[in-house]
C-alpha positions in Angstrom: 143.6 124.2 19.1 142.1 125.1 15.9 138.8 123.3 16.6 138.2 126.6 19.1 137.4 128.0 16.0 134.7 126.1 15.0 132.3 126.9 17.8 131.5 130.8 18.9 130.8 129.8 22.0 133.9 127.7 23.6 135.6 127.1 26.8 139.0 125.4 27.0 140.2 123.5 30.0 143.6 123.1 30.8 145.7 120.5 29.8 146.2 117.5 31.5 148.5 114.0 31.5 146.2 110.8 31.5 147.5 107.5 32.2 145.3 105.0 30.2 145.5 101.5 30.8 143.3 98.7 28.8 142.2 95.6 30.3 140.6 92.4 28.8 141.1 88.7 29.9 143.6 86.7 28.9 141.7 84.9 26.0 140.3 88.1 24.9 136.3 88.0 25.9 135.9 91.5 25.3 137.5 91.9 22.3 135.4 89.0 20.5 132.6 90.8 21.9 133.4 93.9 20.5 134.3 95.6 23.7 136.8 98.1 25.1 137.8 98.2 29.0 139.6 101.4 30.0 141.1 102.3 33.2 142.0 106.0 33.2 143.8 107.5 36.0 144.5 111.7 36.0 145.2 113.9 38.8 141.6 114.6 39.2 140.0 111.1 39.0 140.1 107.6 38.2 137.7 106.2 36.0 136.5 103.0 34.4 134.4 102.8 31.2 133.5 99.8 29.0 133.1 101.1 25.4 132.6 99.5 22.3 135.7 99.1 20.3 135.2 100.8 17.8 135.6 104.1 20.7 132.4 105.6 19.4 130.4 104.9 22.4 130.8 104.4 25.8 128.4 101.6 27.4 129.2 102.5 31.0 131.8 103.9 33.1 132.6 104.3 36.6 134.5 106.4 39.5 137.3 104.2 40.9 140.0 104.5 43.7 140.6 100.8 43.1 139.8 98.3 39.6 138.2 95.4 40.8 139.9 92.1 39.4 136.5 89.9 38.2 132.8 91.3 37.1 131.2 90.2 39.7 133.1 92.6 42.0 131.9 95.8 40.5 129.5 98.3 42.7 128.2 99.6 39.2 125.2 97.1 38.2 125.8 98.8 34.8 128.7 97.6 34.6 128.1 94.2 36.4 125.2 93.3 34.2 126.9 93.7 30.9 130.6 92.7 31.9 129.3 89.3 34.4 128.0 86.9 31.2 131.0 87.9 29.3 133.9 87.2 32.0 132.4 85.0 34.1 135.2 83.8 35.9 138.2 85.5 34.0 140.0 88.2 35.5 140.4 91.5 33.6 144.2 91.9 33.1 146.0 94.8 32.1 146.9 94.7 28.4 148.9 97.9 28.3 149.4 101.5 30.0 150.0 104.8 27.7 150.3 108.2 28.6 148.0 110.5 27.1 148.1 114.4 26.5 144.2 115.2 26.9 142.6 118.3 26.8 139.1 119.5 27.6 137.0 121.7 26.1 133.2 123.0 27.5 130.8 123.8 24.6 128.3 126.6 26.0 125.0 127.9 24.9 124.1 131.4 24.6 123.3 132.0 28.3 126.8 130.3 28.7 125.4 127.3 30.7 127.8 123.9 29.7 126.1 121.6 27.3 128.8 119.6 26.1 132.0 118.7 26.8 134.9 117.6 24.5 138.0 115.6 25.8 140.7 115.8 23.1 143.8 112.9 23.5 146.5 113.1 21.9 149.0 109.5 22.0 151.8 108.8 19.3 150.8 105.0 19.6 146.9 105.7 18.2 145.0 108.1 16.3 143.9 110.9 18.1 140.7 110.7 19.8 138.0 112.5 20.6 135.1 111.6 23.1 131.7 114.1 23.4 130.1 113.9 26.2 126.5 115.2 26.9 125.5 116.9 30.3 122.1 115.9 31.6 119.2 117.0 29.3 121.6 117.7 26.3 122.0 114.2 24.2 120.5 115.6 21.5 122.9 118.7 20.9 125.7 116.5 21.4 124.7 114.2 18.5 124.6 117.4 16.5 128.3 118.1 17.4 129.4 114.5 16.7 128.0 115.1 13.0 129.4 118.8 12.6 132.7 116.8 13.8 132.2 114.1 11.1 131.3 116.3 8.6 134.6 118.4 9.1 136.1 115.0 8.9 138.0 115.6 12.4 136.6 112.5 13.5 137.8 109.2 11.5 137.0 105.5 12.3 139.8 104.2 14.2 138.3 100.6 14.6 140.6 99.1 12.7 144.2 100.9 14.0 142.4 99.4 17.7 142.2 96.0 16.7 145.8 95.6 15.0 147.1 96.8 18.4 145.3 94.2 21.0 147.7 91.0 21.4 146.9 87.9 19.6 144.1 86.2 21.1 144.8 83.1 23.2 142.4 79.8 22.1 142.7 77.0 24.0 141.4 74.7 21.2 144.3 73.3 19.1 144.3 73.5 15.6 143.6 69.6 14.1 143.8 69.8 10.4 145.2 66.6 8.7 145.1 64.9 5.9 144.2 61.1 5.3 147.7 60.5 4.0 149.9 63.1 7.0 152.4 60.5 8.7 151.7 60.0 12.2 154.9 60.9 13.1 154.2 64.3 11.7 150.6 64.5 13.1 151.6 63.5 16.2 154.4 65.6 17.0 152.1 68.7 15.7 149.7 67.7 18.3 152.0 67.8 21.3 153.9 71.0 20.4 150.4 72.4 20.4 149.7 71.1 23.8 152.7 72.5 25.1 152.4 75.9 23.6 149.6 75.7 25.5 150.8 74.5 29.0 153.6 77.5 28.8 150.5 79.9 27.7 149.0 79.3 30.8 152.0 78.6 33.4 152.5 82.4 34.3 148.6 82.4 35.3 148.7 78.8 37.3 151.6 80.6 39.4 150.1 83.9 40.1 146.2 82.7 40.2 145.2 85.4 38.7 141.8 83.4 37.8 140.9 79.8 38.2 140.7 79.1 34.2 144.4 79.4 33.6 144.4 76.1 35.5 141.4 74.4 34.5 143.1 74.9 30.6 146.3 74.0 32.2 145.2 70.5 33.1 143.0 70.1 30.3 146.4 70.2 27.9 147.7 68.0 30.2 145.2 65.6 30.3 145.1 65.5 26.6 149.2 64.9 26.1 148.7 61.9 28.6 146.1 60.2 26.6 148.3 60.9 23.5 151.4 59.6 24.8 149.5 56.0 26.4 147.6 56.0 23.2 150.2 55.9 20.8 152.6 54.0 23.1 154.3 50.4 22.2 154.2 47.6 24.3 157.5 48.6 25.1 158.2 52.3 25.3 161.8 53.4 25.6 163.0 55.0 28.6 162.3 58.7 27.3 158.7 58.1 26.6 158.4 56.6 29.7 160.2 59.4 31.8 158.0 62.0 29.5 155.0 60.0 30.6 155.7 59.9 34.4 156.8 63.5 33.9 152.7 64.8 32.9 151.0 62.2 35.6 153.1 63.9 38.1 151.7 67.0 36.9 148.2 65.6 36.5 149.0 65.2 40.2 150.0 68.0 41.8 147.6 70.4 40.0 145.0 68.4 41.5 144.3 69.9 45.0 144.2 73.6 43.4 141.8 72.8 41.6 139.6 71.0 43.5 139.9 73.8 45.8 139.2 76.0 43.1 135.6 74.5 42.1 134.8 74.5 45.7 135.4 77.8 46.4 133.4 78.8 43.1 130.5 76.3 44.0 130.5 78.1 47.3 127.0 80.2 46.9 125.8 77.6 44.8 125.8 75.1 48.2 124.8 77.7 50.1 121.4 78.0 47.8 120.7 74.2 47.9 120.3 74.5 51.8 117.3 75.8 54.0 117.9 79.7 54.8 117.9 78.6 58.6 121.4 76.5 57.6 122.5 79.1 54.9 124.7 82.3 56.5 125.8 78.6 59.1 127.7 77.6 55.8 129.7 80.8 55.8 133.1 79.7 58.1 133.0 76.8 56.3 134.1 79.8 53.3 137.0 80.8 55.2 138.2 77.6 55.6 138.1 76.7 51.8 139.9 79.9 51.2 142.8 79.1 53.6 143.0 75.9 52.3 143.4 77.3 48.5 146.1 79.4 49.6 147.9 76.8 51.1 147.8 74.6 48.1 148.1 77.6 45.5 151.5 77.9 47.1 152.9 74.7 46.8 151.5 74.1 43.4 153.6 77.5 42.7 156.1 75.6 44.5 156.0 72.8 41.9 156.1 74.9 38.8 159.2 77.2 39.8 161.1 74.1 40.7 164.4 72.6 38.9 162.3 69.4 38.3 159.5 71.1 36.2 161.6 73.4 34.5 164.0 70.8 33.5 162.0 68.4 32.0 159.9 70.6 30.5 162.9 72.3 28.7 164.0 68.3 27.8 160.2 67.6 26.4 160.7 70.4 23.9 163.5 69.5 22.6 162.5 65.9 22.8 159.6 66.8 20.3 161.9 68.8 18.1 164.5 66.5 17.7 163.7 63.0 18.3 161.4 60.7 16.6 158.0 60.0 19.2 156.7 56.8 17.6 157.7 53.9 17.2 159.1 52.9 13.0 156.4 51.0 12.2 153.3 53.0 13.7 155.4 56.1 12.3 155.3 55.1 8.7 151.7 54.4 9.2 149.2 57.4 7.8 147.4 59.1 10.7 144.1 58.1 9.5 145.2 54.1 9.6 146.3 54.7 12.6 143.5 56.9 14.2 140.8 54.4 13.0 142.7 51.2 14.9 142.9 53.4 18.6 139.5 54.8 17.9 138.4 51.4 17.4 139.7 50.0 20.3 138.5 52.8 22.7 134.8 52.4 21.5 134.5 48.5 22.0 136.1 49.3 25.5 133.3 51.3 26.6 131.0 49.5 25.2 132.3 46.1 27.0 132.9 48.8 30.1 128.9 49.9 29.8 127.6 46.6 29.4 129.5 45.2 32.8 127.5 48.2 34.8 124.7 47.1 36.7 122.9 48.9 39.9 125.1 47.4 42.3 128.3 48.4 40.5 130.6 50.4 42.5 130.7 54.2 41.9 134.7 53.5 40.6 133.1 51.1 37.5 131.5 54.3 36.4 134.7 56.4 37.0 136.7 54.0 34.9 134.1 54.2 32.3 134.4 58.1 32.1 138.3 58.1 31.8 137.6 55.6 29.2 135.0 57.8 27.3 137.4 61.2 27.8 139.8 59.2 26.2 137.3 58.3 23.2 136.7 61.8 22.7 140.1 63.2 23.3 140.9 61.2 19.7 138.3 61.8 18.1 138.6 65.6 18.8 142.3 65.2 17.7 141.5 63.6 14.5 137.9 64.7 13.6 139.6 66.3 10.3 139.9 62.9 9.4 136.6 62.0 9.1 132.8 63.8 7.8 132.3 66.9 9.5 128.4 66.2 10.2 129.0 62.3 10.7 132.1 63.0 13.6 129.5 65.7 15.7 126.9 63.1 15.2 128.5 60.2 16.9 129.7 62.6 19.6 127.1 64.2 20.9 125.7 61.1 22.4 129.3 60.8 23.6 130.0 63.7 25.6 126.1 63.5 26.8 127.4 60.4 28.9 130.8 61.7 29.6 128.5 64.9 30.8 126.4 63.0 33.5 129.8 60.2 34.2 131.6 63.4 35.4 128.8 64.8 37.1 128.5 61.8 38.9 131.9 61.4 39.8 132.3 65.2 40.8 129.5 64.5 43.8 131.4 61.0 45.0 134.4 62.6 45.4 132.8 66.2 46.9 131.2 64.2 49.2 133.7 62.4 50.3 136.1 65.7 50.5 133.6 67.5 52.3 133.4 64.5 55.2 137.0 65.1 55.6 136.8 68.9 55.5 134.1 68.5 58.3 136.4 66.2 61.0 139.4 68.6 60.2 136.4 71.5 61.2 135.9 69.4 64.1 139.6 69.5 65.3 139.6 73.5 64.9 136.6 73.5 67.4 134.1 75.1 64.7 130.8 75.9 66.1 128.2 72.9 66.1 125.9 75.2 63.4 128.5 75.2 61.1 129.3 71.5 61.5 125.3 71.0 61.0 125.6 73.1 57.6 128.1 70.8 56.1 126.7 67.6 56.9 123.6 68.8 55.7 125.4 69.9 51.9 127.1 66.9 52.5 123.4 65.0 52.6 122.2 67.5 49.3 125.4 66.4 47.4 124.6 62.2 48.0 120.6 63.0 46.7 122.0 64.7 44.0 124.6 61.4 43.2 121.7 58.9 43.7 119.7 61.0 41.2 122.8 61.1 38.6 123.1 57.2 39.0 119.9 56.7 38.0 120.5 58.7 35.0 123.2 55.7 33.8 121.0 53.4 31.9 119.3 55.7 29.6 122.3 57.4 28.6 124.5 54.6 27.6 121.3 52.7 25.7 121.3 56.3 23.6 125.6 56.1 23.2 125.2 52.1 22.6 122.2 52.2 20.4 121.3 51.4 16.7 122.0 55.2 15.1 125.9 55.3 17.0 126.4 52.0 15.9 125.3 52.6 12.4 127.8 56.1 12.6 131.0 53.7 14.1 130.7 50.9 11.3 130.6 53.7 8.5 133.3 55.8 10.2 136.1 53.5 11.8 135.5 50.5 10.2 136.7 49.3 6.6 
């Protein structure tokens, strides 16, 4: 290689066949964060580095026989500190695998002691790279070659050849950009091909489980195509809009227990912290059975998504949205922002008559309607927030989703609790040490303080939602 040539002093390696592979989660963390994860297997080693993009420098790296699957599971704190806040619960996934031609060259001083060492790779599919790396005591020399190399100009930038190659990022936000005047045919229609772009984004990653957030979006877009589809529904929907709508309450259904099982497992440490350490490491069986159960209901959720039903009637609800008209003539011909403003309308004077009918004896399911009512709310609003004054809409919903916030916080303890009582009699029946059986009922006692406190927290927050300044914001949005 000509670069030999360049430096009197000189040792070349021999060559060697790399197989690269780059990893990143499936929305892209690293990437917005200006980060590169590399997996780089030879017949020497395997090794792991994080780098920025850009391929300049190399944050961390790592010795591997096996690449974990989340942050967390890293040995390296290196690379657990600076991969953990980024991931959190993502799962890195392998973007692509290249075979690279690399070759290795020692830079010696005069008593012919290493200093440096260059790693030349060579792939058709990028620029060809070259990493410096300083030995121990050296960092400073190996700056110096970096700018002899620069200078020579057999370094370039290649920041922006790696970016054109990563994959299209995924977002899970749809894109909600109407006009006053859009039909709400139109608006409609471009809302619900949205949500089921995204359902199919995520299906491959509800099946395998690679991480728990391909089902938490999953839901989410179906969730919002259910309150779309009541929302905008006649009196009298025909029988496709009604099969349709069956079609995403079934699957509101039987994602359910995944995901349920899902948070639990991921709250696991998080219950073990809120008990004394004497009932702590008692918890741990209680793990093994959450897991067990998450299997079990991974499969048939798997189950559900590979069979004829889903995959019919999913094919049918494309082509539905593609071909047939989804509301009614009238509402149709109506502009979107007629027709926002009347559901909008109606969904706020609910919760506020909802709200109002709460007292301290009300029953834990009052509050429950009351936050499917509010998601609702805030589901249109986030649909049609183009409609309206950018700092007006985030005004009027920030008291919103503080009350949706501490409604679903709420609800998440009633029904834990109640879960975890019958996770503790099924413990029972599998003759699961007394300790253990001790340790749940006293989470299960943690979780009900922790409800009672939320409760509490009802009255203030829907006096700030109910109050003079969101009143003042409704009459000057939604009403005309």
């Amino acid at each position: 290689m000509s670069i030999l040539n360049t430096f009197t002093t000189a040792k070349k390696q021999r060559k060697q066949i790399v197989h690269k592979s780059y990893y990143d989660s499936f929305d892209s963390r690293l990437a917005a964060q200006g980060l590169s994860a590399e997996y780089c297997v030879s017949s020497d080693n395997a090794v792991f580095s994080l780098q920025e993009l850009t391929g300049e420098t190399v944050i961390a790296s790592t010795a591997l026989t096996e690449l974990p699957v989340f942050a967390r599971q890293f040995e390296s704190a290196a690379l657990r500190t600076r991969l953990e806040p980024v991931l959190e619960n993502r799962a890195l996934l392998k973007l692509c695998t290249m075979s690279i031609e690399r070759h290795c060259i020692d830079i010696l001083d005069k008593r012919q002691k290493i200093i440096v060492r260059l790693e030349f790779e060579k792939c058709p599919a990028f620029n060809n790279r070259v990493t410096v790396i300083a030995l121990k005591g050296y960092t400073e020399q190996a700056h110096n070659l970096v700018a002899q190399l620069k200078h020579l100009q057999m370094i370039k930038n290649v920041v922006s050849i790696r970016r054109n190659s990563l994959p299209v990022a995924y977002n899970a936000k749809i894109r909600c950009e109407f006009t006053a005047d859009t039909h709400a045919e139109i608006a409609c229609k471009d809302l619900l091909t949205q949500l089921l772009q995204l359902l199919k984004a995520n299906e491959t990653g509800v099946i395998a489980h690679f991480d728990s957030e391909f089902l938490h979006d999953y839901r989410v877009a179906v969730r919002r195509t259910r309150v779309l589809l009541s929302q905008m529904k006649t009196v009298e929907p025909d029988h496709a809009y009604q099969h349709f709508s069956e079609f995403f309450t079934w699957l509101g259904a039987v994602t359910s227990p995944t995901r349920d099982l899902d948070v639990y497992v991921e709250q696991f440490n998080a219950y073990q912290n809120c008990l004394p350490a004497t009932l702590s490491a008692d918890l741990l069986p209680f793990r093994d059975f959450l897991l067990n159960k998450q299997a079990s209901a991974q499969q048939i959720l798997a189950e559900h998504l590979n069979s004829a039903k889903y995959r019919d009637t999913l094919t049918a609800w494309d082509a539905f949205l593609q071909s047939s008209p989804i509301l009614p003539i009238q509402p149709a011909r109506l502009s979107i922002k007629t027709l926002a403003d009347k559901k909008i309308r109606r969904l706020f004077k609910r919760v506020l008559q909802q709200g109002q009918a709460i007292t301290e004896t009300s029953s834990p399911e009052c509050l429950h309607e009351l936050r499917k009512t509010c998601k609702k709310l805030r589901y249109l609003l986030e649909f049609f927030q183009s409609l309206y004054p950018t700092k007006a809409i985030k005004a009027f919903l920030q008291p919103l989703k503080a009350m949706q916030e501490m409604l679903g916080r709420h609800q998440d303890y009633c029904v834990q609790e109640q879960q975890l009582g019958e996770f503790g009699e099924e413990l029972r029946l599998l003759n699961t040490t007394s300790a253990t059986l001790t340790a749940l009922k006293a989470l299960i006692t943690v979780l009900d303080k922790n409800r009672q406190q939320t409760r509490h927290e009802f009255s203030q927050c829907f006096s700030q939602f109910s109050g003079h300044s969101t009143l003042s914001l409704f009459n000057r949005l939604f009403t005309h």
